[in-house]
C-alpha positions as CSV (number, residue, x, y, z in Angstrom):
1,X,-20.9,13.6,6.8
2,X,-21.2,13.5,3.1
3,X,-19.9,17.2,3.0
4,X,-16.7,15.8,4.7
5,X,-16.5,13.3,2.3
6,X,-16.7,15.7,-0.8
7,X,-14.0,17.9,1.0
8,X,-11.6,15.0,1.4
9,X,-12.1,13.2,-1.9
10,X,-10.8,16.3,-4.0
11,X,-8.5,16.2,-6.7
12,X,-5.7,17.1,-5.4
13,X,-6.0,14.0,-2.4
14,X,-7.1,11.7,-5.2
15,X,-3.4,12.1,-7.0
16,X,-1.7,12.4,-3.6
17,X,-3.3,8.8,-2.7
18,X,-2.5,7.4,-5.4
19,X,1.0,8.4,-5.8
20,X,1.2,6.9,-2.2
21,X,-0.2,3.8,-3.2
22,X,2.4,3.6,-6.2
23,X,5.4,4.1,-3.9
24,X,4.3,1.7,-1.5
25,X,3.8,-1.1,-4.1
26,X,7.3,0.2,-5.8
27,X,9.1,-0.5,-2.3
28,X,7.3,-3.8,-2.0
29,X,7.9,-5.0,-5.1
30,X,11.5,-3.8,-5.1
31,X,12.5,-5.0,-1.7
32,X,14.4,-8.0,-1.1
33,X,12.0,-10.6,0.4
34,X,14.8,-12.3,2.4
35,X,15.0,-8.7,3.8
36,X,11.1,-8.2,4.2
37,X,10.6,-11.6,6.5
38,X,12.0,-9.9,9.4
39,X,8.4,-8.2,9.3
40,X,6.8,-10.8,10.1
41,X,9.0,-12.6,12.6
42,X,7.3,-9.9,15.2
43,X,3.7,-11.4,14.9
């Protein structure tokens, strides 16, 4: 199990999460929130 770890957390996957993370809070961020609360009508 910790092999599969060391495979996964490489450098390459590092900089892809966090450039993932960075466009997720950028839409957040940048979305209209009147826009966003149809989200959470749902639940």
């Amino acid at each position: 199990m910790k092999r599969f770890f060391s495979s996964l957390l490489t450098r390459e996957n590092l900089w892809a999460l966090f450039f993932c993370l960075i466009l997720v809070a950028l839409v957040i961020f940048t979305a209209d929130y009147k826009d966003s609360w149809f989200l959470y009508e749902g639940f």
